[in-house]
Backbone as CSV, one residue per row, in Angstrom:
resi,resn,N_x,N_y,N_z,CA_x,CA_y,CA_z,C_x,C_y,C_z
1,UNK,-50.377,-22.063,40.459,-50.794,-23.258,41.102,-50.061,-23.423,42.424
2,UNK,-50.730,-23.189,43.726,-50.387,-23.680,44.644,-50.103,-24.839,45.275
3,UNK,-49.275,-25.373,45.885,-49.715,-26.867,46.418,-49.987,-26.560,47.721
4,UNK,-50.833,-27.681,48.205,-51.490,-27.345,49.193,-50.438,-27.960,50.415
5,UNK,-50.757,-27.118,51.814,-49.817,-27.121,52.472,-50.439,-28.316,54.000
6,UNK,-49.200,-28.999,54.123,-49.508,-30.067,55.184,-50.150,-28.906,56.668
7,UNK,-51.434,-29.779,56.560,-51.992,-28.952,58.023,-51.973,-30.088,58.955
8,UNK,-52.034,-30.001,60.261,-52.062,-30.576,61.524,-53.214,-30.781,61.616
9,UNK,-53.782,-31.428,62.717,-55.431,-31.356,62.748,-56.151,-30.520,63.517
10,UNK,-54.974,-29.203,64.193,-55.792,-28.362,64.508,-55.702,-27.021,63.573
11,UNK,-55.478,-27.095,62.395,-55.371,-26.831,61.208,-54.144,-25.817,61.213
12,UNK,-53.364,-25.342,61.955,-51.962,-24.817,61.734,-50.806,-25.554,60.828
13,UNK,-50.333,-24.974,60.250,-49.336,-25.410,59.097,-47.894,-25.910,59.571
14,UNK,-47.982,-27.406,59.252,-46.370,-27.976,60.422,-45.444,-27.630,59.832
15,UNK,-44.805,-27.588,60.655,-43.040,-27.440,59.910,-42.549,-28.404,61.002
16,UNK,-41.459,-29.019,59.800,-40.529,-29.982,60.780,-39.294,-29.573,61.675
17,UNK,-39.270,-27.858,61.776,-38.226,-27.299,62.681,-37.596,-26.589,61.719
18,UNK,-37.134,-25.876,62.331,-36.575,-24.445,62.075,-35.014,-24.133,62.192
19,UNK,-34.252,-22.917,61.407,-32.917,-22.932,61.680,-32.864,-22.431,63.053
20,UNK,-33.797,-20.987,63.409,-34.136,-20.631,64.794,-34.322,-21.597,66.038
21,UNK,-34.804,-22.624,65.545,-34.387,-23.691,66.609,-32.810,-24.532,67.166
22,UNK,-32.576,-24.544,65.901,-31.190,-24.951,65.791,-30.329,-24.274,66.428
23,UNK,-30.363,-22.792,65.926,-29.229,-21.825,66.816,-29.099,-21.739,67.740
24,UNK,-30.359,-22.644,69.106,-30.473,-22.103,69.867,-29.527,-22.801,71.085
25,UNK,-28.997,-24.496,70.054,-27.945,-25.321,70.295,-27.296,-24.993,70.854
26,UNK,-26.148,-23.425,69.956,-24.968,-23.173,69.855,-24.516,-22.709,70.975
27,UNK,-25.606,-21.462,71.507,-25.000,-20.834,73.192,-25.383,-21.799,74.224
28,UNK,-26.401,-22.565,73.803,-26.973,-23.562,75.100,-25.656,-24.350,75.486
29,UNK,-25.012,-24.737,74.495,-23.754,-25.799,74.243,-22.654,-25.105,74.876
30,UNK,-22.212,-23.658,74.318,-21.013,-22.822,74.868,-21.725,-23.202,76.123
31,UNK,-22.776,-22.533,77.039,-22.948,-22.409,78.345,-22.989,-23.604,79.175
32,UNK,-22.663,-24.575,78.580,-23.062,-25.742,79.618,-21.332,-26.035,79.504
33,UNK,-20.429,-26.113,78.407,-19.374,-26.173,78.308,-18.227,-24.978,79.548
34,UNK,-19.125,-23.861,79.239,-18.250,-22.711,80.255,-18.779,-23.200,81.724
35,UNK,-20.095,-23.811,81.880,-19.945,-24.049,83.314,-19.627,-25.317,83.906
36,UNK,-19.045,-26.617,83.154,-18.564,-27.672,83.273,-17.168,-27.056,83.404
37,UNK,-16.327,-26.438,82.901,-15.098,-26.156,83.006,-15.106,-25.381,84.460
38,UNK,-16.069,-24.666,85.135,-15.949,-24.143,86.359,-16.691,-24.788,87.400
39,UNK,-16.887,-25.888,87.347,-16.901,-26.767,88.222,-15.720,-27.755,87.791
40,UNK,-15.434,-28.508,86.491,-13.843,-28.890,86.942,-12.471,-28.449,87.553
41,UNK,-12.460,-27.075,87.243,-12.018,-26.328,88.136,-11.663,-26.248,89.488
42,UNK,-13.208,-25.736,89.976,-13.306,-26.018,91.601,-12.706,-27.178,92.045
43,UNK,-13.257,-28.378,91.466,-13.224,-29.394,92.033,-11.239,-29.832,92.454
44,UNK,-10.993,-29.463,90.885,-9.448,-29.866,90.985,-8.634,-28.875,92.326
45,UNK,-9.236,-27.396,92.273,-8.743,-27.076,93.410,-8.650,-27.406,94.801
46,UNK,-10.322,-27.907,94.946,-10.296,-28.437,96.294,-9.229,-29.802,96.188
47,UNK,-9.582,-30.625,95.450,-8.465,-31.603,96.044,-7.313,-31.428,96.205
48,UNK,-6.629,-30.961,94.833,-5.333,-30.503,94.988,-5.184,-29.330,96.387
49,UNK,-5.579,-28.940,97.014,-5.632,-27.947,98.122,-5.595,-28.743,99.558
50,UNK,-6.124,-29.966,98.928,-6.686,-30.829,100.389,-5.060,-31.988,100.123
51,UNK,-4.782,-32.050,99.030,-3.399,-32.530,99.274,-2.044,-31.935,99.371
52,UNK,-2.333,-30.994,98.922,-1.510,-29.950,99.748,-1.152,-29.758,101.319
53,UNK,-2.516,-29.273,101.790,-2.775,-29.488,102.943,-2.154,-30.637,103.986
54,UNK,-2.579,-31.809,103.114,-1.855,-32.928,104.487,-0.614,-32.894,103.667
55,UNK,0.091,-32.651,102.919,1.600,-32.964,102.653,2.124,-31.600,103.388
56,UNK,1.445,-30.913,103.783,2.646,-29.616,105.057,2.182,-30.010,106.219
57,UNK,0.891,-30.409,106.655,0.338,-31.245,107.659,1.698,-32.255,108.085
58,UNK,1.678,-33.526,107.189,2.766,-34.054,107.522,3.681,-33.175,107.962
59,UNK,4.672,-32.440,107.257,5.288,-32.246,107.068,5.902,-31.260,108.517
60,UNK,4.931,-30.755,109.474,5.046,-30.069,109.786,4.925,-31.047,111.239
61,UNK,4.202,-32.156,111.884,4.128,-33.146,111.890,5.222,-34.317,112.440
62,UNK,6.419,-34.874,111.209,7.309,-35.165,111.241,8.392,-34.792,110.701
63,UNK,8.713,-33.873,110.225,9.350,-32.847,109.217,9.949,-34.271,108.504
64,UNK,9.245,-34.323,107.550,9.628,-34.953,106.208,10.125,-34.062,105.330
65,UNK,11.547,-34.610,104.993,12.622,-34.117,103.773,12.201,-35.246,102.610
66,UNK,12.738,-34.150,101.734,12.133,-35.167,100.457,11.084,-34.521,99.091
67,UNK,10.775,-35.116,98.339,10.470,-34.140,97.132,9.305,-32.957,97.844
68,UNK,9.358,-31.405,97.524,8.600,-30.103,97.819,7.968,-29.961,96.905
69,UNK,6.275,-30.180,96.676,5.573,-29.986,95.876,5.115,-28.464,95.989
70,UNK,5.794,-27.864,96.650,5.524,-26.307,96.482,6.713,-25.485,97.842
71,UNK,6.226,-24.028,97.292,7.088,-23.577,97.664,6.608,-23.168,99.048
72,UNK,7.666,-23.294,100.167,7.389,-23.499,101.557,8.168,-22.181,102.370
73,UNK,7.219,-21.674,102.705,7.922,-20.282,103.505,8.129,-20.380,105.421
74,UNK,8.644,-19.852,105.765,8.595,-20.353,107.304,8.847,-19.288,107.778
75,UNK,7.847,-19.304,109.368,7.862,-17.740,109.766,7.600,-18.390,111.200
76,UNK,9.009,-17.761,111.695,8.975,-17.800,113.544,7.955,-17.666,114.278
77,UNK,7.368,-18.419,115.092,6.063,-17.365,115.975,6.736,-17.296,117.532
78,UNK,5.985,-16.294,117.970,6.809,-15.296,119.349,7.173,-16.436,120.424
79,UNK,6.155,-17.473,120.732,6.158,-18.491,121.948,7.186,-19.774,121.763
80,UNK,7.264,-19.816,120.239,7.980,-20.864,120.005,7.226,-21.758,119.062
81,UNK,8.180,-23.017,117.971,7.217,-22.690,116.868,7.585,-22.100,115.578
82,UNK,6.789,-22.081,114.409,7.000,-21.641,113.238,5.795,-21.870,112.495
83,UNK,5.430,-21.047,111.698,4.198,-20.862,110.909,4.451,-21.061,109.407
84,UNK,4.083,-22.312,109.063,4.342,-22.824,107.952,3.528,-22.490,106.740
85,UNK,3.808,-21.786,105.212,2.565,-21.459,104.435,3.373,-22.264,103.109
86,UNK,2.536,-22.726,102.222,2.789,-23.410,100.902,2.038,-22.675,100.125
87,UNK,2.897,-22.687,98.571,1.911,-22.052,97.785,2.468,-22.749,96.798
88,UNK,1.571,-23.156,95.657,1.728,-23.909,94.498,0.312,-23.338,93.255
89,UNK,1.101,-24.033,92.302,-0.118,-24.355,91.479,-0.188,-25.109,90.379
90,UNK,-1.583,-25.666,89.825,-1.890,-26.514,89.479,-2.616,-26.772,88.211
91,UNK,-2.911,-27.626,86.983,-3.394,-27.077,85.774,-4.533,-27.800,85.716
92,UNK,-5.180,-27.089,85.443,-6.381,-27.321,84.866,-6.981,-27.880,83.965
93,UNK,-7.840,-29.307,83.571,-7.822,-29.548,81.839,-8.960,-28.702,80.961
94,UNK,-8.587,-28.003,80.240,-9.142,-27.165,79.884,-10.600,-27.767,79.011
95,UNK,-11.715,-27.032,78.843,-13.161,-28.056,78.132,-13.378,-26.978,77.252
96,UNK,-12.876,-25.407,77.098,-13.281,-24.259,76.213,-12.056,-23.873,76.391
97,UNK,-11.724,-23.343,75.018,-10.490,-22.684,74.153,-10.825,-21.066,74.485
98,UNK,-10.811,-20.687,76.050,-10.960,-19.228,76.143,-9.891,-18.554,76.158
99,UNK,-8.670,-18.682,76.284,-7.346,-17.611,75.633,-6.801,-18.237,74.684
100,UNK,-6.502,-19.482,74.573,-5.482,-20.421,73.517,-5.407,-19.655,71.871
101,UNK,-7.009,-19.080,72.082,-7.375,-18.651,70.334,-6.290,-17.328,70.351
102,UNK,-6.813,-16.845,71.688,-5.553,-15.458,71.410,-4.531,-15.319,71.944
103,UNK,-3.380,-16.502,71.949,-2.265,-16.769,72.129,-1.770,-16.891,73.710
104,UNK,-2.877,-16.983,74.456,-2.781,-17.053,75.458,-2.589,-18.164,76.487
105,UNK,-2.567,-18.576,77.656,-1.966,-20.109,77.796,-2.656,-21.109,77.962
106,UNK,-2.607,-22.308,77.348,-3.158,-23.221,76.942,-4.303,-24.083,78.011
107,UNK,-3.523,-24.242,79.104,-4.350,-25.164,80.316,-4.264,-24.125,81.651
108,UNK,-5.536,-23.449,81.718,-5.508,-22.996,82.910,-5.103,-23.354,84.097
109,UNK,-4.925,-22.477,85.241,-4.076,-23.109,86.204,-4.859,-22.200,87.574
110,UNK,-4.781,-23.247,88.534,-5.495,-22.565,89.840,-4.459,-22.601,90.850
111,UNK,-4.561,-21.745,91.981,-3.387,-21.150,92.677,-3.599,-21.968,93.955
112,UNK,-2.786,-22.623,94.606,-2.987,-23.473,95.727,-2.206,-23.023,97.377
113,UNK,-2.823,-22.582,98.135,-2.092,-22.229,99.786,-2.584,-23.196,100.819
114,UNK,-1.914,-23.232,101.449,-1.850,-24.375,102.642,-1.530,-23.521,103.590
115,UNK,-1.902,-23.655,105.234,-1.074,-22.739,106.114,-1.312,-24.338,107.316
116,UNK,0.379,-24.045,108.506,0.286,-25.392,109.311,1.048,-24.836,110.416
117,UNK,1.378,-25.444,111.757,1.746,-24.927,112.305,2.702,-26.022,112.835
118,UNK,3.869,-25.571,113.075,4.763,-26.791,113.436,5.578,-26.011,115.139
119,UNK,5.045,-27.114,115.925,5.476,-26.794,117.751,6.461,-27.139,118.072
């Protein structure tokens, strides 16, 4: 004894969805997750880069002493002058567990340079 099976009215047999549908969640989800984390990313770099930037700006400017949010190298130039470069870096909040699982470090981190010229 069969029971008879719910048809549609263009007589194909409904189903209310599928596990194949479902799965299709899982990478859609990783991929929107891996590319939200690389645009938070970017983003944190540019700013942090752009404040970087005016803190050797200043710095170079009015030579402000006082806390060094990175490390500041100084290089003579021939006419007179000095060529100022910063390099720092900065963490990232992480949105995917891509090394943490394999012991790797927890909040990514993006690398920050500044270059300024002080007359």
């Amino acid at each position: 004894m069969n029971k008879p099976r719910n048809l549609n009215p263009n007589g194909d047999s409904r189903e209310e969805g599928s596990i194949e549908a479902g799965l299709t969640l899982i990478p859609t989800t990783a991929f929107f997750l891996l590319v939200l984390q690389f645009v938070v990313a970017g983003s944190v770099k540019t700013v942090e880069t752009m404040n970087l930037q005016s803190w050797l700006n200043r710095t170079a400017l009015y030579a402000i002493d006082g806390e060094i949010p990175a490390r500041v190298l100084s290089s003579p130039l021939p006419g007179g002058g000095e060529l100022l470069m910063a390099d720092s870096s900065s963490k990232v909040p992480a949105f995917v567990a891509t090394g943490s699982a394999l012991g790797g470090e927890r909040d990514p981190e993006v690398s920050l340079q500044a270059v300024a010229i002080r007359e």
